[in-house]
Backbone bond lengths (Angstrom), bond angles and torsions (degrees), N, CA, C in turn:
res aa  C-N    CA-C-N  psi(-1)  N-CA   C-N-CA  omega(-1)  CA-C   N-CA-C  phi
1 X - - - 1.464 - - 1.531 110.41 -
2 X 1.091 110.08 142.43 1.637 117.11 173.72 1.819 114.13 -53.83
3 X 1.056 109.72 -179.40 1.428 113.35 168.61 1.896 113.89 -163.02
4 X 1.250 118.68 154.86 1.068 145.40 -161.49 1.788 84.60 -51.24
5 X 1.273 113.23 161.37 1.495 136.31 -165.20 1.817 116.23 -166.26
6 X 1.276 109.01 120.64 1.555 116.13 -174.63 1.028 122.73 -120.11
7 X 1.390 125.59 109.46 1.688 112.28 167.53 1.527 97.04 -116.93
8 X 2.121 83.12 167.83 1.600 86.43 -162.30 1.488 91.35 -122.25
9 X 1.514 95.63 145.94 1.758 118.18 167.58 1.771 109.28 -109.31
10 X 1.916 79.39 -179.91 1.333 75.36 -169.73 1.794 91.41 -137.59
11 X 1.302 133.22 164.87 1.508 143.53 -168.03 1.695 79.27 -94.95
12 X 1.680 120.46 119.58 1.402 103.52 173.05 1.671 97.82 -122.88
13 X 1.269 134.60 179.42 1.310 113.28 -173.04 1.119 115.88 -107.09
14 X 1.364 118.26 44.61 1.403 107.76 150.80 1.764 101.67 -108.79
15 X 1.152 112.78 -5.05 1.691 116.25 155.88 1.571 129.36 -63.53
16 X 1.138 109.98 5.21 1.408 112.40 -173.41 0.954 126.14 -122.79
17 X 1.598 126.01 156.32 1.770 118.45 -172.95 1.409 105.70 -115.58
18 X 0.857 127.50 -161.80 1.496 139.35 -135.61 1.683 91.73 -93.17
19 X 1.558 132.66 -12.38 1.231 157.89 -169.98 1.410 109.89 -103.87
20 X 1.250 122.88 -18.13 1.587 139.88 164.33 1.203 103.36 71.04
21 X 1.746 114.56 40.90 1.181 108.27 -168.89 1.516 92.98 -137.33
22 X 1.418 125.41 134.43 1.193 137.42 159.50 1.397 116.80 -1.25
23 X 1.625 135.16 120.07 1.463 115.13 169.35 1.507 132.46 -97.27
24 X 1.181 110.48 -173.70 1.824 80.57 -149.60 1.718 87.56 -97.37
25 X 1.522 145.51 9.76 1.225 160.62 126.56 1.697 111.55 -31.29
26 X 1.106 107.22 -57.95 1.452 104.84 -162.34 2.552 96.93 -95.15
27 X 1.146 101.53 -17.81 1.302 90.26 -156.53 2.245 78.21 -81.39
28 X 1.226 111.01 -27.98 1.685 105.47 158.00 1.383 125.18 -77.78
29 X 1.315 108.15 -5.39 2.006 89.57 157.26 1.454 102.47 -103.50
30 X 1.442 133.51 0.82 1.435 125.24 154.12 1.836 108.13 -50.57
31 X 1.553 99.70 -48.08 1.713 97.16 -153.17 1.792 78.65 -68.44
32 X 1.019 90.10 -46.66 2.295 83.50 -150.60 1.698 89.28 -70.37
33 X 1.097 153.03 -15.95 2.106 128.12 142.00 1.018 97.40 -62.93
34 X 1.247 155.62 0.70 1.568 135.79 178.57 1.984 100.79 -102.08
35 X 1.241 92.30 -18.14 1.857 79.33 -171.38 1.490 80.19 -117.84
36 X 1.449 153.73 13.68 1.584 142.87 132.37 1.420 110.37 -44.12
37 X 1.499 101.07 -61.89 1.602 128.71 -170.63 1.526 104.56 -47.22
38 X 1.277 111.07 -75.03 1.221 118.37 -171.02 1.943 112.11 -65.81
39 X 1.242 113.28 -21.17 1.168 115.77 -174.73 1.869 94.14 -68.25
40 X 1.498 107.56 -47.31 1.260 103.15 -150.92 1.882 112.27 -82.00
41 X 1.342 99.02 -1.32 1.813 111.07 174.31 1.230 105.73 -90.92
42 X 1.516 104.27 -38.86 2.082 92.78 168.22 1.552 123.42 -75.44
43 X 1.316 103.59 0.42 1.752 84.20 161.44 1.791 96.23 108.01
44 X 1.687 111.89 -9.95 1.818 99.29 -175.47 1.691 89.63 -141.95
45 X 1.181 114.36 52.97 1.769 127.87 151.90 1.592 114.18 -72.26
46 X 1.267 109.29 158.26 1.636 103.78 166.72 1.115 130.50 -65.98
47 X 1.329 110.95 -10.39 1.882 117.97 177.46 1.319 96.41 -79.44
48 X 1.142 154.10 -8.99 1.494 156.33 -165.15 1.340 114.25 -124.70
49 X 1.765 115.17 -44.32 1.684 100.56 153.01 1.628 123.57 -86.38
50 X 1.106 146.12 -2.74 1.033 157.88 145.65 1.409 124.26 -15.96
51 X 1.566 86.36 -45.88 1.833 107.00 178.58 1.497 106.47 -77.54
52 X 1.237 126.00 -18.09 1.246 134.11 -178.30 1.387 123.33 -116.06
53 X 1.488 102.41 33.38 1.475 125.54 -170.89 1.650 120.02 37.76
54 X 1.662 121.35 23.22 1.150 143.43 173.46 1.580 130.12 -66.61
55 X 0.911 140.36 170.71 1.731 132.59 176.03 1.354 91.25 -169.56
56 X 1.225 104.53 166.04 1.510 126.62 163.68 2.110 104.92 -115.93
57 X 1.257 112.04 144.60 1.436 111.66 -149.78 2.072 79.77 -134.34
58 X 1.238 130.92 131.04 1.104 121.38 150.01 1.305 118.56 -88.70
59 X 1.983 108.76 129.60 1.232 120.30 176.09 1.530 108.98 -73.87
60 X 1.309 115.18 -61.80 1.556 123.41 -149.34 1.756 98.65 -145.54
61 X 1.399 111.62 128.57 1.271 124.23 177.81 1.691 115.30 -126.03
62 X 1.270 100.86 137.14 1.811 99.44 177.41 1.490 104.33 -153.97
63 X 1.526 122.47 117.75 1.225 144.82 158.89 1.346 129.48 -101.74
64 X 1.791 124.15 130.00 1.255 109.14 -174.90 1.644 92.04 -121.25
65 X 1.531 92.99 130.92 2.213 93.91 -175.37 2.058 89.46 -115.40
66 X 1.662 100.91 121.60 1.116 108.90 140.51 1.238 158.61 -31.66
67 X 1.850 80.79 -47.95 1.395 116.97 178.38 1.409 117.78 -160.13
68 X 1.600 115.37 167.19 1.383 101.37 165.53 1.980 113.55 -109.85
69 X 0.615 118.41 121.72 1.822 125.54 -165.16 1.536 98.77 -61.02
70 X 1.410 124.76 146.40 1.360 133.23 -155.54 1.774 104.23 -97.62
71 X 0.898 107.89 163.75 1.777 107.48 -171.62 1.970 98.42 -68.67
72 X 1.342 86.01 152.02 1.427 100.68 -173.91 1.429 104.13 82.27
73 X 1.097 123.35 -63.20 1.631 113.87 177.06 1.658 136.85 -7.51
74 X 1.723 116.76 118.70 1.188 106.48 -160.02 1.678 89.27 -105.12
75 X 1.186 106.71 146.78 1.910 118.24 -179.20 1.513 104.96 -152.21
76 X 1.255 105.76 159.59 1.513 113.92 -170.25 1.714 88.46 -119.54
77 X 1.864 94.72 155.67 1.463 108.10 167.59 1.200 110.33 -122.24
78 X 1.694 113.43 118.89 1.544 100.93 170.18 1.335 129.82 -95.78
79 X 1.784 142.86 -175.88 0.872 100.58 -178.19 1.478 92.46 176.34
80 X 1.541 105.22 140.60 1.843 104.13 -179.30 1.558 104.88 -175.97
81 X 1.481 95.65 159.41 1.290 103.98 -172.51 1.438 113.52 -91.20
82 X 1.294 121.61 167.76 1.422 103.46 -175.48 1.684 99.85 -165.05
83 X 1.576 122.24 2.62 1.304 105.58 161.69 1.490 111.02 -158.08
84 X 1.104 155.04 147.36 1.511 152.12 -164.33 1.840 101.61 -143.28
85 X 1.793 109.32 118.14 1.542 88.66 -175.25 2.174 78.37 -108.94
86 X 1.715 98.10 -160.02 1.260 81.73 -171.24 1.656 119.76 -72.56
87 X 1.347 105.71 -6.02 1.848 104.27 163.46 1.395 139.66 -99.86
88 X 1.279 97.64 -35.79 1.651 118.66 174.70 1.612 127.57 -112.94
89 X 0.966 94.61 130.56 2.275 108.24 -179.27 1.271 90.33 -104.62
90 X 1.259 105.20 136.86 1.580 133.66 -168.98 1.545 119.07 -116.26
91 X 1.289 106.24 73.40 1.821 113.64 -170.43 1.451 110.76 -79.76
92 X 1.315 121.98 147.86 1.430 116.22 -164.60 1.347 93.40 -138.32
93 X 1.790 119.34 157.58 1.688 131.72 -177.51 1.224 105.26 -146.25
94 X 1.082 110.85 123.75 1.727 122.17 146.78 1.382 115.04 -113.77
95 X 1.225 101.09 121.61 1.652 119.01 -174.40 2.025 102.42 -113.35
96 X 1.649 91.26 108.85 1.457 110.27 164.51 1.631 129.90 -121.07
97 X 1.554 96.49 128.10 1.507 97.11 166.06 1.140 149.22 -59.75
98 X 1.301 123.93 151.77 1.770 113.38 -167.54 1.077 137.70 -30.56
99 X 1.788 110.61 -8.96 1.846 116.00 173.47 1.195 73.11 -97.70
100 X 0.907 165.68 99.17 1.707 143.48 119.48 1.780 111.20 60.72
101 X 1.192 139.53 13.74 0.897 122.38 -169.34 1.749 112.87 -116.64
102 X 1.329 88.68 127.27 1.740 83.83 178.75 1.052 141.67 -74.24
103 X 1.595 146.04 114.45 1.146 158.27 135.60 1.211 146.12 -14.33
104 X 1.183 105.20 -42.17 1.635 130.32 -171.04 1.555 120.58 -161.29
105 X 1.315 110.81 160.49 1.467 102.04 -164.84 2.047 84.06 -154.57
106 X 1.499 87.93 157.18 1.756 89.40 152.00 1.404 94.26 164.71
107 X 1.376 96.24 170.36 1.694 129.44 179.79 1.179 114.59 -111.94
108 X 1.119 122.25 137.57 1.595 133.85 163.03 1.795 113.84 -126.91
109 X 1.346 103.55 151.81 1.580 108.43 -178.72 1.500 102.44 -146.06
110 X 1.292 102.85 113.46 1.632 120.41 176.23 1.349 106.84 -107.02
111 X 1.841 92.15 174.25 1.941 105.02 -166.26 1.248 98.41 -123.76
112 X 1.194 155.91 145.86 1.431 142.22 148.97 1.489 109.33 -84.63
113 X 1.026 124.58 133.18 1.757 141.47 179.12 1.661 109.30 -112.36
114 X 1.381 86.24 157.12 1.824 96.15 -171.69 1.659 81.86 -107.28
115 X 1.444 119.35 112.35 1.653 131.31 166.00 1.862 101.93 -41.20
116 X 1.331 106.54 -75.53 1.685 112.55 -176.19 1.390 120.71 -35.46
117 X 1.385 107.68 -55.62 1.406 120.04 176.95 1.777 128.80 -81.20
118 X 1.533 86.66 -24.73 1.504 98.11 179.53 1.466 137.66 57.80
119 X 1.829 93.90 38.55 1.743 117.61 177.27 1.282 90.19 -135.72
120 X 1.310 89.07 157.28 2.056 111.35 159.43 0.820 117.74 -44.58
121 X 1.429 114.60 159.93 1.747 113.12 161.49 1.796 93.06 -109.93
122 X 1.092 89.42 163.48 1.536 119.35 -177.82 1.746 103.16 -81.61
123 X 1.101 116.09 96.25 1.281 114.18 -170.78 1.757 120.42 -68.56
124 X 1.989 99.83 -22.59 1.316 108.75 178.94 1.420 123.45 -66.95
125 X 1.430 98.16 -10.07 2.073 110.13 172.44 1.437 120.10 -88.40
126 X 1.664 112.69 -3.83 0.896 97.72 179.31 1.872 117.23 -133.85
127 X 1.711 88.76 34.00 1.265 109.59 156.60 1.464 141.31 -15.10
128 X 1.408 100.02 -47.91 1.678 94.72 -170.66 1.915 103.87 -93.65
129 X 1.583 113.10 -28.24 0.981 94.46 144.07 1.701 156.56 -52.46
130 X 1.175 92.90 -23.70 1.638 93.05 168.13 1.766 122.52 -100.10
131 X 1.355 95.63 -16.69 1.698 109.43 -174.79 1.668 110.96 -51.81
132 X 0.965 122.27 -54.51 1.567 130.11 175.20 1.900 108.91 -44.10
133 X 1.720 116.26 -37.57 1.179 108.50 -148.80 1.865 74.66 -122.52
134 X 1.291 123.56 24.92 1.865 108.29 152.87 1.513 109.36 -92.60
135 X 1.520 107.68 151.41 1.486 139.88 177.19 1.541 108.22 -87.84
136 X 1.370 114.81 100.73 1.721 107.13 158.15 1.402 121.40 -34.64
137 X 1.055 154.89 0.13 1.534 154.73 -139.60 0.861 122.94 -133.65
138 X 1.650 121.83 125.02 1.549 114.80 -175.65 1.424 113.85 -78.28
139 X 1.675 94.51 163.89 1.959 105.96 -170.14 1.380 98.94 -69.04
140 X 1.209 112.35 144.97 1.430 128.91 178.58 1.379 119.80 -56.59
141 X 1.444 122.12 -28.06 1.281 112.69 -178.68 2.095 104.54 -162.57
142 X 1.475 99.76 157.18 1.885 88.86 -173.40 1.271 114.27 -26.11
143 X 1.602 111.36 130.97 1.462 111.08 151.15 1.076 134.40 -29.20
144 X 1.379 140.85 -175.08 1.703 136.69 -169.97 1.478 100.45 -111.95
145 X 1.606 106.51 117.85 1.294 124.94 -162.58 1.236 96.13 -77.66
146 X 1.550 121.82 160.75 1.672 145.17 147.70 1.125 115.58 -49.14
147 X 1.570 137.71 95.32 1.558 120.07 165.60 1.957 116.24 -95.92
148 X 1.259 97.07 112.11 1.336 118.24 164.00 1.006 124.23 -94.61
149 X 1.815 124.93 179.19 1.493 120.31 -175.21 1.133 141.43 45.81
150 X 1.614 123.99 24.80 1.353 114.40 154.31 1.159 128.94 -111.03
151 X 1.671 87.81 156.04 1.507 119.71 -159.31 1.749 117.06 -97.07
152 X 1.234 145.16 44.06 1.201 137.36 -132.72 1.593 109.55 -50.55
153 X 1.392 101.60 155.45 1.905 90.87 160.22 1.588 90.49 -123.27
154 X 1.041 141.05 2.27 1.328 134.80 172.43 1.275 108.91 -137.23
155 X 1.536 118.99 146.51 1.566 137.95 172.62 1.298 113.75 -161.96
156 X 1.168 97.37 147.03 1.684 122.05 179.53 2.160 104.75 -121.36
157 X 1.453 71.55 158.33 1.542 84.78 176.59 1.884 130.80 -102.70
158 X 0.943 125.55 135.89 1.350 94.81 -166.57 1.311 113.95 -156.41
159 X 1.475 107.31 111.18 2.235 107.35 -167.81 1.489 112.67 -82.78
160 X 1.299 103.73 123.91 1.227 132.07 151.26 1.667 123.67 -3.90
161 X 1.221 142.57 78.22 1.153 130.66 177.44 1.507 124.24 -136.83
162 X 1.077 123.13 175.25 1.531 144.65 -171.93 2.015 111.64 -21.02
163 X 1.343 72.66 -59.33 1.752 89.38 -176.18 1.644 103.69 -59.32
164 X 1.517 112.12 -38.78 1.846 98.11 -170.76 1.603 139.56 -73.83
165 X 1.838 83.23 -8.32 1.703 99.88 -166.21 1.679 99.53 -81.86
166 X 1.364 111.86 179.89 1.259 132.70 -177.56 1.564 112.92 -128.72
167 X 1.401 96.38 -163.32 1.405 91.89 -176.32 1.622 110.66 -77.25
168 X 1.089 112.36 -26.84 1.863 107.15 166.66 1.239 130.61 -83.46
169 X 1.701 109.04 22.90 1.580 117.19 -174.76 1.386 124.28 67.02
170 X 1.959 102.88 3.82 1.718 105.10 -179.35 1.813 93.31 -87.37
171 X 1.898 89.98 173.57 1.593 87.42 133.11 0.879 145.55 -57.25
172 X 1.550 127.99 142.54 1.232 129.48 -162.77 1.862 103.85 -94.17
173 X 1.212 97.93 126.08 2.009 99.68 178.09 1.245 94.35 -43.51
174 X 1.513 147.82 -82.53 1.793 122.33 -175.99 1.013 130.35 13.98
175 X 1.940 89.55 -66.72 1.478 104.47 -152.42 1.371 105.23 -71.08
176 X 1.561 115.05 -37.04 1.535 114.86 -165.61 1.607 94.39 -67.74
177 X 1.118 132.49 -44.42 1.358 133.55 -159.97 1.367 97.25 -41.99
178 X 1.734 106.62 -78.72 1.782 126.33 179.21 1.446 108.05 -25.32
179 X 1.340 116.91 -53.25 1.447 122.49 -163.85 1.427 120.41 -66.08
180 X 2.042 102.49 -35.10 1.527 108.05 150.84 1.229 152.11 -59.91
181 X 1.845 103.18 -37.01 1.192 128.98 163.58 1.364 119.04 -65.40
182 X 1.418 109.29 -16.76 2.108 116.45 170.53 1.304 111.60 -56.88
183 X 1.599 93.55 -54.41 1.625 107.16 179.48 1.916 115.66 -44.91
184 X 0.845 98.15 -38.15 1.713 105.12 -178.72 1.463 138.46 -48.03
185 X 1.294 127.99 110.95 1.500 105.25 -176.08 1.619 126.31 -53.18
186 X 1.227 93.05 115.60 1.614 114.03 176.87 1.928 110.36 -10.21
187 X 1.525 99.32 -37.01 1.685 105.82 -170.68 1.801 102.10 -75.69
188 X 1.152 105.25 -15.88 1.774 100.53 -178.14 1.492 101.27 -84.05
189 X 0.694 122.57 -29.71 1.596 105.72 162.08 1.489 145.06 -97.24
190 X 1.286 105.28 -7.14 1.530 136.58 158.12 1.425 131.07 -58.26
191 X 1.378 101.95 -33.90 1.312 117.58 158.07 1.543 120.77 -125.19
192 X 1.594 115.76 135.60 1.651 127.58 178.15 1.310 107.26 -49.92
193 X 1.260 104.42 117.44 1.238 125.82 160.31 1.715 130.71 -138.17
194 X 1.222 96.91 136.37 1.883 107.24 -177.59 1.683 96.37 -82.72
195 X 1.730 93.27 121.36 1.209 111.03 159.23 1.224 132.29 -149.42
196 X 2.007 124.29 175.08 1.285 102.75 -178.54 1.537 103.17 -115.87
197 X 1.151 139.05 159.80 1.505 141.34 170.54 1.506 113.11 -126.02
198 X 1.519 125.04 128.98 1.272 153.08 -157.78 1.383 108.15 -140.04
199 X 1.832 107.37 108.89 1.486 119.08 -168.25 1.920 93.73 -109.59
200 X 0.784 124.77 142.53 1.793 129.50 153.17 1.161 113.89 -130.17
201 X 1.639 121.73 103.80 1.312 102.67 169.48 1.734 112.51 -110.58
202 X 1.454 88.58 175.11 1.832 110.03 -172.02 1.234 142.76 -150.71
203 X 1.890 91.85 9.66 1.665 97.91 150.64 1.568 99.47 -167.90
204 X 0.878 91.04 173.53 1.882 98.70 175.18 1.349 109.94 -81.58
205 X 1.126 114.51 161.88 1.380 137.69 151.69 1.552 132.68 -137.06
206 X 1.205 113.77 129.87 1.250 131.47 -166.38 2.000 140.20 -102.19
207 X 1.059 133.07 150.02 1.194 113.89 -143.28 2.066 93.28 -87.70
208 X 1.030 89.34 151.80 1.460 115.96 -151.28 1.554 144.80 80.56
209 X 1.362 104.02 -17.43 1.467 110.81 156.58 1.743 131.65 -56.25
210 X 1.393 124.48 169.30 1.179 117.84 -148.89 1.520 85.34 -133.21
211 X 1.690 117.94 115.87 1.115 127.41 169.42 1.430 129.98 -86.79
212 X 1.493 125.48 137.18 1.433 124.51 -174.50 1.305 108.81 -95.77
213 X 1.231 158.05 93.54 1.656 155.65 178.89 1.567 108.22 -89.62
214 X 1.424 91.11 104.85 2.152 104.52 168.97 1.470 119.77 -104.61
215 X 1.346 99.88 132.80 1.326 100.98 -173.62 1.213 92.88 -125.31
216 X 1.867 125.82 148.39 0.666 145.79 -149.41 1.847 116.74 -168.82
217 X 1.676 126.24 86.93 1.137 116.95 -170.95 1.427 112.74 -99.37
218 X 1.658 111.56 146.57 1.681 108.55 177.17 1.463 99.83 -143.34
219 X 1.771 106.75 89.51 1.469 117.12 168.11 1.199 110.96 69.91
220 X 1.475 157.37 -105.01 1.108 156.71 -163.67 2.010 108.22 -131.99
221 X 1.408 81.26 48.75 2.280 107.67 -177.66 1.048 80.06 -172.23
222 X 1.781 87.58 121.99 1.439 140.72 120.49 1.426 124.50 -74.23
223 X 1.608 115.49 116.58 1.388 117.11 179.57 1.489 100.20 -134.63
224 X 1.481 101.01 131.16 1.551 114.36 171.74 1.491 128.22 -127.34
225 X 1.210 121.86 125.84 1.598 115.22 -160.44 2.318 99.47 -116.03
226 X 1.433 102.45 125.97 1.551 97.56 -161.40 2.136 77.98 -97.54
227 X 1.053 106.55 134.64 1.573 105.94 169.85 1.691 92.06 -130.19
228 X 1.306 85.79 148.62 1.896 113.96 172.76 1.406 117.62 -89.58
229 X 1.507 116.94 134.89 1.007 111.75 176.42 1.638 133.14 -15.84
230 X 1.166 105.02 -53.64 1.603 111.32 -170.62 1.536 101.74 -83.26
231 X 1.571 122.23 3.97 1.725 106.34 161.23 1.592 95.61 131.85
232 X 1.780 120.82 -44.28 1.173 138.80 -151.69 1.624 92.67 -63.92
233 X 1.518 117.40 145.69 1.470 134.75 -170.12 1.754 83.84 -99.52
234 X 1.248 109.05 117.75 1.538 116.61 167.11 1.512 114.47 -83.35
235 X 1.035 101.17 -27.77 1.801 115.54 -173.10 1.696 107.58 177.53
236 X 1.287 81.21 174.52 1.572 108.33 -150.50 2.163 99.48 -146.28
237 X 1.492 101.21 130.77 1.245 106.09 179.72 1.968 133.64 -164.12
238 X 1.242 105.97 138.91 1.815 103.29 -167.72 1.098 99.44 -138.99
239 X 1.428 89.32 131.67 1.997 97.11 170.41 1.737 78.92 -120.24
240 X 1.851 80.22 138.18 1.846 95.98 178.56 1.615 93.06 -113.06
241 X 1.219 109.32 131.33 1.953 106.29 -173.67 1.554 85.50 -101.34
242 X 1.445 110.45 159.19 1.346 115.51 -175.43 1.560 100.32 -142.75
């Protein structure tokens, strides 16, 4: 059986906002290089499906931050898989600070797609490859919820360019994050606050298209809906502050 795996980052300052505190954009491209990293030493990274015209695609993401860790700050990310049904692999993080104490937690569940053909692969066929490198251990905190029903009262517009894509020519999850977190009153991030954030996405988007961003608050929810030019809901997202 696999087992838990940690690498450590660091809060550097071009990670930080005007609060000198870690943003919640960059402390999620820590987790997703930590499950690249580790994907790509066990043998099922993108440099290894790549050759087989393969990717890994994130379906559904959910992080809960305590806190946000102060610049300079050194923290570790841990991190392991622990269930594969026949569509989705279920990677899990606990992110702790230099006493050992944890901060943040979350789940992610990705699809692997055939690029050429442009379907999934069936993850249940390729079982014995992953069996050696699963984690007995449950995910640290709820799976990544469904966000439905929003209604925006605010949106912005926003074109497609160079900087947002990734390595599959989509948007990059970052980018959508930042673009949600714009929407936000300035005071939710100004002051520390424990919260959770819930991404679902459901289609790509591509560089030159023209994005719609709705924001939409109800009491202690944040809901943001990213739509594509031609109407299509790319994703869907709520940070519940607690």
């Amino acid at each position: 059986m696999g087992a838990k795996t940690t690498y450590k980052h660091t809060v550097d300052t071009q990670n930080v906002d005007f609060t000198l505190r870690a943003t919640v954009d960059s402390i999620c491209q820590a987790i997703f290089n930590t499950a690249g990293v580790d994907a790509m030493g066990r043998g099922f990274g993108l440099d290894s499906l790549s050759e087989n015209k393969r990717s890994w695609v994130l379906s559904r993401f959910a992080v809960e931050m305590d806190y946000r860790p102060k610049q300079y700050a050194d923290y570790g990310v841990t991190t392991w898989v622990n269930t594969n049904t026949r569509m989705l692999s279920t990677r899990n993080f606990e992110l702790h600070n230099s006493e050992g104490e944890c901060f943040a937690r979350s789940v992610s569940q990705w699809c692997m797609i055939d690029f050429e053909r442009r379907v999934p692969i069936n993850l249940e066929e390729m079982y014995d490859a992953f069996r050696e490198h699963m984690c007995d251990c449950p995910s640290p905190c709820e799976p990544p919820r469904k966000v439905v029903g929003v209604v925006p009262t605010q949106q912005v517009v926003h074109k497609v360019v160079y900087s947002d894509i990734d390595f599959n020519c989509h948007v990059n999850t970052m980018r959508y994050i930042g673009l949600m977190i714009d929407m936000l009153p300035i005071d939710y991030m100004r002051e520390e606050r424990v919260f959770r954030l819930d991404i679902h996405f459901m289609h790509e988007c591509r560089l030159g298209q023209t994005l719609t961003v709705g924001y939409e608050q109800r009491e202690n929810l944040s809901l943001f809906e990213v739509k594509a030019d031609d109407g299509t809901v790319a994703c869907r997202a709520s940070i519940e502050w607690r």
